[in-house]
N, C-alpha and C positions, 0 to 999 in steps of 0.2 A: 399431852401425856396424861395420861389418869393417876388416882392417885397409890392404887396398889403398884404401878410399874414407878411413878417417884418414889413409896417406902422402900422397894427392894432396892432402888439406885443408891438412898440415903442410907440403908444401913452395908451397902456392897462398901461404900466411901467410905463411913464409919469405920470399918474395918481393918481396912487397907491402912488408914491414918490413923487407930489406933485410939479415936475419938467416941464421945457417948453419944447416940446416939436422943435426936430431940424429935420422937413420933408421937400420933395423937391415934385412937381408936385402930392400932393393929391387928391384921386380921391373922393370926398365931397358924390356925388349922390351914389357911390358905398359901401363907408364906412356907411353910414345911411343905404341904404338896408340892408347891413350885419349887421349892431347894432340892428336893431330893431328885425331881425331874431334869434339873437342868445340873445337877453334881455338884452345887453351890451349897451343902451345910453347914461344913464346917466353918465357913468364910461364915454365911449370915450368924453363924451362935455366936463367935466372939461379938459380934455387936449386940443379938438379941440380950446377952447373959449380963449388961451391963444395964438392964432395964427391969427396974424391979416386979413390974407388972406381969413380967412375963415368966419370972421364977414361981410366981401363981397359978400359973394359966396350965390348963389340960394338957397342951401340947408340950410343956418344956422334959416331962419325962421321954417321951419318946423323942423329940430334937435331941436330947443329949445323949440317948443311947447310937442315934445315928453317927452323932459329932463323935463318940467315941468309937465307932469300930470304921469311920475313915479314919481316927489316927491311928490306929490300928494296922490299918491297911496302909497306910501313909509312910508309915514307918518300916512295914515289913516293904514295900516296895523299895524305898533308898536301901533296905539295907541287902537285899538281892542283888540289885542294879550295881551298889559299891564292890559286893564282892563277884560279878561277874565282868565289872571294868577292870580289876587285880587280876584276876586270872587270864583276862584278853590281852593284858597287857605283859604278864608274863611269858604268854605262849607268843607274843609278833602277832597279834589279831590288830589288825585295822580297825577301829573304831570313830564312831560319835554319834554324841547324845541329841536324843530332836524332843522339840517342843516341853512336854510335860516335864521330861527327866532334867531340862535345864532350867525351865521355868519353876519350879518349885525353889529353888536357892535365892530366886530374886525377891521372892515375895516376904511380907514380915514375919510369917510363919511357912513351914514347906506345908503344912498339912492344909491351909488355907486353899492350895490348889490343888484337888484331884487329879488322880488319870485312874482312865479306866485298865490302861495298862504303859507299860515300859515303853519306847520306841527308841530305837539304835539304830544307825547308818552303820552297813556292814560290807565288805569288799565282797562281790558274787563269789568270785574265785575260791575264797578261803571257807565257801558252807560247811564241807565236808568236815575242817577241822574243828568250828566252833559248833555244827552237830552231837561231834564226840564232847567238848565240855558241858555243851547244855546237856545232855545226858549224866556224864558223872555228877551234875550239879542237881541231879534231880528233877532236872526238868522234863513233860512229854510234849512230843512233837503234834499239833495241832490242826497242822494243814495247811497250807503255801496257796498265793495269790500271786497275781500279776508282779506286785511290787513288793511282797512281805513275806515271811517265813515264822507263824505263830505257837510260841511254847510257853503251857502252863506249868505250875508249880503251883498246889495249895490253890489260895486265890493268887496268887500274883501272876497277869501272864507279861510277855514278855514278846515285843514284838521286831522283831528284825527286817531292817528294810535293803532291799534290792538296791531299793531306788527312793529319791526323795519325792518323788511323784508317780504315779501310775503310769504307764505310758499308754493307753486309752484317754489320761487326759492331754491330746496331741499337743495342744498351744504350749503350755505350759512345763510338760517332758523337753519340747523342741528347746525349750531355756535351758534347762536343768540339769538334760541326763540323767546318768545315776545319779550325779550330784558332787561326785569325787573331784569336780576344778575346783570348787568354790575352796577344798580343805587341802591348808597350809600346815605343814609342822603339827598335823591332829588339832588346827584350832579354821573355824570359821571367824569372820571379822562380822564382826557386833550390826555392823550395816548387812550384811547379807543373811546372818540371823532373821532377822526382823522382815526383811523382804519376803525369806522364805517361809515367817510364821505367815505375812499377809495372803501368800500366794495361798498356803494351806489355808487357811481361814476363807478365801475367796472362792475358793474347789468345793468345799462344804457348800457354801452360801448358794453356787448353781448350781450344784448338781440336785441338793436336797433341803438347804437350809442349813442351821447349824445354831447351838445354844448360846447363850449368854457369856459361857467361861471363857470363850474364846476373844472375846473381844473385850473381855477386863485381862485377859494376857496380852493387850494389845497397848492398851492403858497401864499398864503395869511394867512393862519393857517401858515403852517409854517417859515414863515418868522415873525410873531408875537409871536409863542411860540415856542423861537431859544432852549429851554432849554430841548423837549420832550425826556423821555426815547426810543432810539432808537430802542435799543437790544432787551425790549417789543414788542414795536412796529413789530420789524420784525418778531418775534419770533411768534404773532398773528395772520399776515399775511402768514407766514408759513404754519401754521391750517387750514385755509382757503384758501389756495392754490394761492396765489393772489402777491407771494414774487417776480415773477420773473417780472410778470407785473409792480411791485411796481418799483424793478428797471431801467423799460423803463420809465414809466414816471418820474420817479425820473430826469433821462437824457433828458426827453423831457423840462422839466422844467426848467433844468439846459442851455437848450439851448435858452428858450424862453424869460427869464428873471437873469439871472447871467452868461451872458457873454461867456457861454462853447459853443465851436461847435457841435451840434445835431448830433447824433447819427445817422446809417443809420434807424434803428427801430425808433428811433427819429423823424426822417423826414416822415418816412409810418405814425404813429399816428399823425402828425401836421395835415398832408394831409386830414385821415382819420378825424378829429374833425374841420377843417375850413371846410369842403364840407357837414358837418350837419345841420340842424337846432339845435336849442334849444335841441330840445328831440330825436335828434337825426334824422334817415330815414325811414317812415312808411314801405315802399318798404321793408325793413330786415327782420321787424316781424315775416311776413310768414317764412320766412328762418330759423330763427334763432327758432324758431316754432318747426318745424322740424325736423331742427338740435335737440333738445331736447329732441323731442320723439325717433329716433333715437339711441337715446343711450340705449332703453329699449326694441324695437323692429326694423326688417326689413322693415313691413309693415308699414310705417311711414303713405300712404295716412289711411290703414283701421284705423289706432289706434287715427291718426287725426280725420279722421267722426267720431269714439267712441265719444271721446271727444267732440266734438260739440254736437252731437246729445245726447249723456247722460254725463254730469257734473256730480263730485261729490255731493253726500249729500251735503256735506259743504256747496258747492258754491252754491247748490238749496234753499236752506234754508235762505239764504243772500235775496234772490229774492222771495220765499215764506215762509213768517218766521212761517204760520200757521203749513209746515210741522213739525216744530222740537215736535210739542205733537204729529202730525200724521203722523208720516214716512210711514205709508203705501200706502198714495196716492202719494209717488213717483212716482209708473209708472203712475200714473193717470195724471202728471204735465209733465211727458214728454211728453208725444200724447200733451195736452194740448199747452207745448210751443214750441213744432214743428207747430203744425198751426196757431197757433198767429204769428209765428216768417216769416212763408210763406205771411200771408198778411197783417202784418203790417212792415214786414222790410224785402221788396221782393229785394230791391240793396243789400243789407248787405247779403241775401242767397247766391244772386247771387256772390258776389263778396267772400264768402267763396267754393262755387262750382269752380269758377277761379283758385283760389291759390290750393285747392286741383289738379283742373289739370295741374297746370304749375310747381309742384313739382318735383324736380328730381333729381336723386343722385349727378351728377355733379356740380350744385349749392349750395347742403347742402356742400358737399368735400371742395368745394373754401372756404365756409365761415369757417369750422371748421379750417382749410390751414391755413386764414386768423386772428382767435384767435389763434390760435396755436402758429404764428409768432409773436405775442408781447407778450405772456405767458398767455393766457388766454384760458379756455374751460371752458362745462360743467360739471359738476364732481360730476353726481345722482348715476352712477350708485357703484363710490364706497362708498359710503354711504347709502348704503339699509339697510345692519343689524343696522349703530347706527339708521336710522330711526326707524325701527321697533320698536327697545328698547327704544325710545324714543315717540313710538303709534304717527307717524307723519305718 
């Protein structure tokens, strides 16, 4: 490991543990680029601000104006999200909170962890009515996805989940669901928490990569709840194919933050998640894309134009919700948003015409190479028959 990826490790640890931080020739202007890339500021100021060298230095004015408008934002988000969990719970809204919105309470401070928004597990059925509060509350509707239904307010947005997974991502929906077994009495058990941050954490990591914050929430859960059923735990991860991965990072964590020497797989994933942004490398998508179709067909370019050019039902319907009484102007909505789509978002063709021709076996190889090496693939196509029986 180099030594700019150990200072960010040594003062991310500093932090968390509430310790000064013992660094030599920090490089100020480079660790703020990297902080603000990866949504880690306010986490690294409480360590940098205990270092007198750096209350000198060029960059501490601008790190602290950043530290302060995420608490800012830190703050306006809990205090939204509280009074939008009061009002759900007085109208019989089904709720629960994912990743960011519970993760912030573990941490020594909530503003030490960012989000870039809310995210809520919400009953399909009950849209309609939580539409009308998010409206009286201010909020505007943003536009719905496979698995989410997105409203801003101000900067806060606020994100509503269908589903705790996409259901494009097959393996891991065929677990999951919406998500509504796993929730007891409105409470998930602290073991299936953690499963389902991994899984999320894991979906990121193939499909596109994924930043740094997520895997100090990895470290972070479990260094706060030292007591979790393991044998569970692994036994879940199993299911979902995700065991052997669990034990790289398990060792990449162990090297990052308790003192073990990193693994050589260790070291490829440091590499792999300090070279990300936040949400990872737009550049993958395509690939990983691919890589996906791929496992169902040869023709990866035709079954890719399929897919662009005809969307399922499903996803048409998200975007013209009139078809779900008239499904027979399907074909009529796709002529329709092929040529919408030609002159009103002529880069966006363009740059899907690109990726189709820069496809190529070679580079899907590398990258499946590349999950393969820390225990990770895609894994649709063993799971066809339980889809089927399960009408996904």
């Amino acid at each position: 490991m180099n030594k700019f990826n150990n200072d960010i490790l040594n003062l991310i640890k500093c932090a968390l543990n509430g310790e000064t931080p013992v660094c030599k020739d920090l490089d100020y202007k480079q660790i703020l680029s990297f902080a603000k890339k990866q949504q880690i500021v306010g986490l690294l100021f409480y360590s940098l601000s205990k270092i007198e060298d750096f209350k000198n230095s060029e960059e501490y004015k601008e790190f602290f104006v950043s530290y302060v408008n995420n608490l800012k934002n830190s703050e306006n988000q809990l205090y939204e999200l509280n009074v939008l969990f009061n009002i759900f719970n007085e109208n019989g809204i089904e709720y629960f909170p994912l990743k960011g919105a519970i993760l912030k309470s573990i941490y020594p401070k909530s503003d030490m962890r960012t989000m870039g928004d809310g995210d809520i597990l919400i009953r399909k059925k009950q849209l309609k009515k939580i539409k009308k509060i998010m409206l009286t509350q201010g909020f505007s509707f943003k536009g719905e996805s496979d698995h989410e239904c997105i409203w801003k307010k101000d900067n806060v947005t606020i994100e509503l989940h269908k589903s705790l997974i996409p259901s494009y991502n097959k393996d891991y929906f065929s677990y999951y669901g919406d998500g509504w077994k796993l929730i007891k009495n409105n409470q998930m058990s602290k073991e299936d928490i953690f499963v389902y941050l991994f899984t999320h954490f894991s979906k990121h990591y193939r499909d596109k990569g994924i930043g740094i914050k997520y895997i100090i929430d990895l470290y972070v859960y479990l260094n706060y709840y030292k007591n979790l059923n393991k044998k569970y735990i692994e036994q879940e991860l199993k299911k979902l194919k995700l065991y052997e991965f669990y034990l790289n990072v398990l060792d990449t964590i162990d090297g990052w933050f308790n003192g073990k020497e990193l693994t050589e797989k260790g070291e490829y994933i440091t590499d792999f998640i300090f070279s990300c942004l936040v949400y990872g490398k737009e550049e993958l998508l395509p690939v990983s894309d691919a890589l996906k179709i791929s496992k169902g067909t040869s023709n990866v370019k035709g079954r890719r134009l399929m897919t662009r050019l005809f969307p399922p039902y499903e996803l048409m319907v998200i975007y013209y919700k009139f078809l779900r009484p008239l499904p027979f102007l399907l074909p009529v909505m796709y002529v329709y948003r092929f040529f919408h789509a030609i002159i009103t978002k002529p880069k966006r063709v363009g740059q899907d015409i690109k990726e189709l021709k820069n496809y190529n076996k070679e580079q899907i190889d590398a990258y499946q190479k590349d999950l393969n090496y820390v225990g990770l693939d895609f894994n649709f196509e063993k799971n066809k028959k339980k889809e089927k029986k399960n009408g996904i």
